[in-house]
C-alpha positions as CSV (number, residue, x, y, z in Angstrom):
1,X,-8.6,-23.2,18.1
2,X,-6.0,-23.4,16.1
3,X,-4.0,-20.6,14.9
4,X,-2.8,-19.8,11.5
5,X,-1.7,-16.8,9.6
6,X,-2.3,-16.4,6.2
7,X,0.4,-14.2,4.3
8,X,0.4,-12.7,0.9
9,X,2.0,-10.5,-1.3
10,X,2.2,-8.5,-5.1
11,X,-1.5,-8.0,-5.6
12,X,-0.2,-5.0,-7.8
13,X,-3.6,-3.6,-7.8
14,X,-5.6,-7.1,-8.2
15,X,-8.9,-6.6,-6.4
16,X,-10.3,-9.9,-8.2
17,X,-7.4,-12.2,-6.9
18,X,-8.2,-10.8,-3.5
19,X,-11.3,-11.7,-3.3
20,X,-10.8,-15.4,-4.4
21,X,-8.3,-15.3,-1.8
22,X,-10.3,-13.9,0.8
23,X,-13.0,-16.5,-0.3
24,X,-10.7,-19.6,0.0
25,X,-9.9,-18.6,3.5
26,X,-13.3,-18.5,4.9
27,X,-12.9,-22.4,3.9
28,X,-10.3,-23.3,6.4
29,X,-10.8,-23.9,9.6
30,X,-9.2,-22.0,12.7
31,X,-8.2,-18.7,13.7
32,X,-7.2,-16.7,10.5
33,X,-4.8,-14.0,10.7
34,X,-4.1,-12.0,7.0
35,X,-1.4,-10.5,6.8
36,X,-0.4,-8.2,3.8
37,X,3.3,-8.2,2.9
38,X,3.4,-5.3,0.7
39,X,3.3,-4.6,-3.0
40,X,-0.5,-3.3,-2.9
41,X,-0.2,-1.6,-5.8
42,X,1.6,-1.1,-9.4
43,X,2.0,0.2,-12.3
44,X,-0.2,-2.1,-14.4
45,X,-3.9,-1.4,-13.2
46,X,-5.6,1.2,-11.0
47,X,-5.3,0.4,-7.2
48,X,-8.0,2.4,-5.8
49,X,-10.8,-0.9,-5.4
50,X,-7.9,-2.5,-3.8
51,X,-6.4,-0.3,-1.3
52,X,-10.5,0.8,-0.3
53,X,-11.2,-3.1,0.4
54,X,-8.1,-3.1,2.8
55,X,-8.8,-0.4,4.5
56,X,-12.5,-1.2,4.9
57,X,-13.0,-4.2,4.7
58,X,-16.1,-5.8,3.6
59,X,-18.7,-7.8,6.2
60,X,-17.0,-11.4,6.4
61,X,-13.5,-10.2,5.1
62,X,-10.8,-10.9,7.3
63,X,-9.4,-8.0,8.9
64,X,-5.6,-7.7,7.0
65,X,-2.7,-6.6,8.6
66,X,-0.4,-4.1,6.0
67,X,3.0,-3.3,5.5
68,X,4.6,-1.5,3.1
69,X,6.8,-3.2,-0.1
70,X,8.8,-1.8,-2.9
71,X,6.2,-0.7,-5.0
72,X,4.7,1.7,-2.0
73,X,8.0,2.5,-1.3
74,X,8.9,4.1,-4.6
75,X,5.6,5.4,-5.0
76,X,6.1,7.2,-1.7
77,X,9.8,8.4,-2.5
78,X,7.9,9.9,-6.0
79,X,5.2,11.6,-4.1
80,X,7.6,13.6,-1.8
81,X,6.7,11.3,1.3
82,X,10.5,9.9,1.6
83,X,12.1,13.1,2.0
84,X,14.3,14.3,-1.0
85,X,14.3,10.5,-2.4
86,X,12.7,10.1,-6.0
87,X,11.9,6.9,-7.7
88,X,15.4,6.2,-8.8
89,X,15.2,2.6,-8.6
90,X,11.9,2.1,-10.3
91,X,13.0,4.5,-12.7
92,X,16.5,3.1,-13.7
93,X,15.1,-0.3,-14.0
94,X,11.7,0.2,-15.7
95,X,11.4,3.7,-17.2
96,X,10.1,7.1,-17.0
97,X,6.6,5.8,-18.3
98,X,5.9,3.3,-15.7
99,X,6.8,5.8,-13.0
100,X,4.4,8.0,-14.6
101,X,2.0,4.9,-14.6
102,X,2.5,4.4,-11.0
103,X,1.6,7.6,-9.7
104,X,-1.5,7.4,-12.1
105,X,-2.3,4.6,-10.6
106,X,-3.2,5.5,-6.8
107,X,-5.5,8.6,-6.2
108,X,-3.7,10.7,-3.8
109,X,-6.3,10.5,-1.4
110,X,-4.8,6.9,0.0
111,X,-1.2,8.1,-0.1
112,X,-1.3,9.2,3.9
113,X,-2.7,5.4,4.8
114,X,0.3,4.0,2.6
115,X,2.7,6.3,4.4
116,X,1.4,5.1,8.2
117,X,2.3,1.6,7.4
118,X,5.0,-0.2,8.9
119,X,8.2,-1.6,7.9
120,X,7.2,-5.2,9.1
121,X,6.1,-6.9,11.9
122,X,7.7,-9.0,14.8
123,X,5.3,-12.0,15.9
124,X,6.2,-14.3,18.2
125,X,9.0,-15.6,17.2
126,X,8.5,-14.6,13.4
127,X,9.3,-11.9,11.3
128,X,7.2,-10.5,8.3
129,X,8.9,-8.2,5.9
130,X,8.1,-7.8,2.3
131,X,12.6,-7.8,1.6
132,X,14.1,-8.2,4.8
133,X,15.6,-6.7,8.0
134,X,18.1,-5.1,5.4
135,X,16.4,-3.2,3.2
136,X,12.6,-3.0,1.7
137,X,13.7,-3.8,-1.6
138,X,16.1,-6.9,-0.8
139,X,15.2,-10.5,-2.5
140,X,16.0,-13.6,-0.6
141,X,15.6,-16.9,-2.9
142,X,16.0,-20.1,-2.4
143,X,19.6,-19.6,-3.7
144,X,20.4,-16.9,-1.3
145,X,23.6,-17.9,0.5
146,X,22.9,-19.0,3.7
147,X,25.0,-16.6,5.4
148,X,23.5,-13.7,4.0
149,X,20.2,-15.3,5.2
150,X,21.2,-16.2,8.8
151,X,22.7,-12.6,9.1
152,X,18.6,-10.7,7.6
153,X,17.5,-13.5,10.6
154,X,20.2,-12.4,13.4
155,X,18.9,-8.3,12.8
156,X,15.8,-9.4,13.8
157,X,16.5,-11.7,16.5
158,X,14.1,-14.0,15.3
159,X,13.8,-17.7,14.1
160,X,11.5,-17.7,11.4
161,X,11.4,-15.2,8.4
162,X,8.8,-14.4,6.2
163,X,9.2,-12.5,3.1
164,X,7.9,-11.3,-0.6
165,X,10.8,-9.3,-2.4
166,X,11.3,-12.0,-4.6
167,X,7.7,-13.2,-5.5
168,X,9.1,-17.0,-4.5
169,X,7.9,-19.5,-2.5
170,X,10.3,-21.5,-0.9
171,X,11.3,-22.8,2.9
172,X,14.8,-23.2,3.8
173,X,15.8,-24.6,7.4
174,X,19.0,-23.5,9.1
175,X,20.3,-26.0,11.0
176,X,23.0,-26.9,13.1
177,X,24.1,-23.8,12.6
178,X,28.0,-22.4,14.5
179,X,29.3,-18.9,14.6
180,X,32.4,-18.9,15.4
181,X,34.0,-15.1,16.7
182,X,37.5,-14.1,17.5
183,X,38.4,-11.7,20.0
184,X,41.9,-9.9,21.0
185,X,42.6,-8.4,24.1
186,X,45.5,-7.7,26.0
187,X,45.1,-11.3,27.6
188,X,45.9,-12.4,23.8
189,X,43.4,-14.0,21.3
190,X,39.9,-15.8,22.2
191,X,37.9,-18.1,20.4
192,X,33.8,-18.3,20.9
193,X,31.7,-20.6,19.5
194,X,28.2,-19.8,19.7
195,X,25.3,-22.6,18.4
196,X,22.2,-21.1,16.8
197,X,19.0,-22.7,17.2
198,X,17.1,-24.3,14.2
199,X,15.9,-21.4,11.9
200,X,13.9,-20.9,8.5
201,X,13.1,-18.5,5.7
202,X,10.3,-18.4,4.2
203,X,8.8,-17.0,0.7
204,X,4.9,-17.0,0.6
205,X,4.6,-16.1,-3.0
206,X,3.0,-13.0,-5.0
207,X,-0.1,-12.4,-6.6
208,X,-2.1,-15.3,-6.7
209,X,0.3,-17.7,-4.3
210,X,0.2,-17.3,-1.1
211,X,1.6,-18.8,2.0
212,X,-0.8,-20.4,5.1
213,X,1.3,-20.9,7.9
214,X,0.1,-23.5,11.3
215,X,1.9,-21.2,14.2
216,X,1.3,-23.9,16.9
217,X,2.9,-27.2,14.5
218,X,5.1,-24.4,12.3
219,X,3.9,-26.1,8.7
220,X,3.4,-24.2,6.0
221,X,1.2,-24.4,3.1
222,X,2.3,-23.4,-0.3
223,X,-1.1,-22.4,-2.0
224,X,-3.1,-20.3,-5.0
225,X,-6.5,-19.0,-5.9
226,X,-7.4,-22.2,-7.8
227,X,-6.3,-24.3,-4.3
228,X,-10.1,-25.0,-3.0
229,X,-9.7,-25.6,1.0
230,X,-12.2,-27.6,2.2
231,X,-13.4,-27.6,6.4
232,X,-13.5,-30.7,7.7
233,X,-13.5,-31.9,11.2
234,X,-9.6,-32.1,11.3
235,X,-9.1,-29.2,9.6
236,X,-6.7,-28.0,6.7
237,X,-3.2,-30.0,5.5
């Protein structure tokens, strides 16, 4: 059966758009792995229903697999979960109100689960972050450099990215890539050259875009709530 991960982001509280997103999978053919990238909740809208649903999930949902994003992260600094860290960045860049908001937002009850969950995950060759392998809060685009996104890739030791920060969806292919390092020793100055295979980063999206990814033939599927997936024979895409 074929394998495919499905990978999404920025729900901010949503419980409606994940729903329509759990029912579009149940449309598509193989075996579908959810994974959540982060930003579960948000200042906007109470995230109780949401966070509830995740952790149990309803008869015929599939099972997601969490990580924390920015959002968590700054709700957890707030809440006295990242040590003597506050909500600076949240704070500077949106207000004293929406920090207020946030905190409103999530009963405290659900604050230990967010604070269990992981940075990211390594699969296979993949990795899943809601920024990157620098930082939580770090937005690759599709106009990131691609230095900068070759060195979040060579942190990981991986040859596929996947990640939210910037609530893009986008796939960029590394190829032919060199890196060239220079080395001096007493036996004077060396030159290596070192070829990296073909890599890619990849945005899957927020809210209600989200990324489908075929692990065995490494497509990916750019898609939103309104997308409706049918199961055929062959399959989906």
């Amino acid at each position: 059966m074929i394998e495919r991960w499905a990978l999404i982001s920025g729900l901010k509280g949503d419980l409606e758009t994940y729903a329509l997103i759990q029912k579009n999978l149940k449309k598509i053919q193989g075996d579908i792995k959810l994974f959540v990238l982060g930003d579960m909740v948000g200042a906007a809208r109470n995230c109780d229903a949401l966070i509830d649903r995740l952790i149990n999930p309803l008869p015929g949902d599939f099972k997601p697999q969490c990580i924390y994003g920015w959002w968590e992260d700054q709700l957890l600094a707030e809440r006295g979960y990242r040590g003597e860290q506050k909500a600076d960045a949240l704070r500077l860049n949106e207000g004293e109100s929406v920090v207020k908001a946030l905190v409103n937002a999530v009963d405290p009850y659900y604050l230990n689960w967010l604070a269990s969950l992981e940075f990211g995950f390594v699969e296979l060759d993949c990795g899943l972050i809601h920024g990157s392998s620098k930082d939580v809060g770090d937005s690759l685009t599709k106009d990131t450099p691609p230095l900068i996104l070759l060195d979040r890739l060579t942190r990981l030791g991986v040859n596929r990215l996947f990640t939210a920060r910037s609530a893009q969806q986008f796939h960029l292919e590394l190829t032919d890539a060199v890196v060239n390092s220079y080395v001096k020793d007493l036996g004077g100055n060396r030159k290596q050259e070192q070829r990296m295979p073909k890599r890619g980063v990849i945005g899957i999206g927020a809210g209600a875009y989200y990324t489908l990814y075929d692990v065995g033939s490494d497509k990916t599927h750019f898609l939103n709530v309104l997308d409706q997936p049918k199961s055929t024979a062959r399959g989906f895409g």
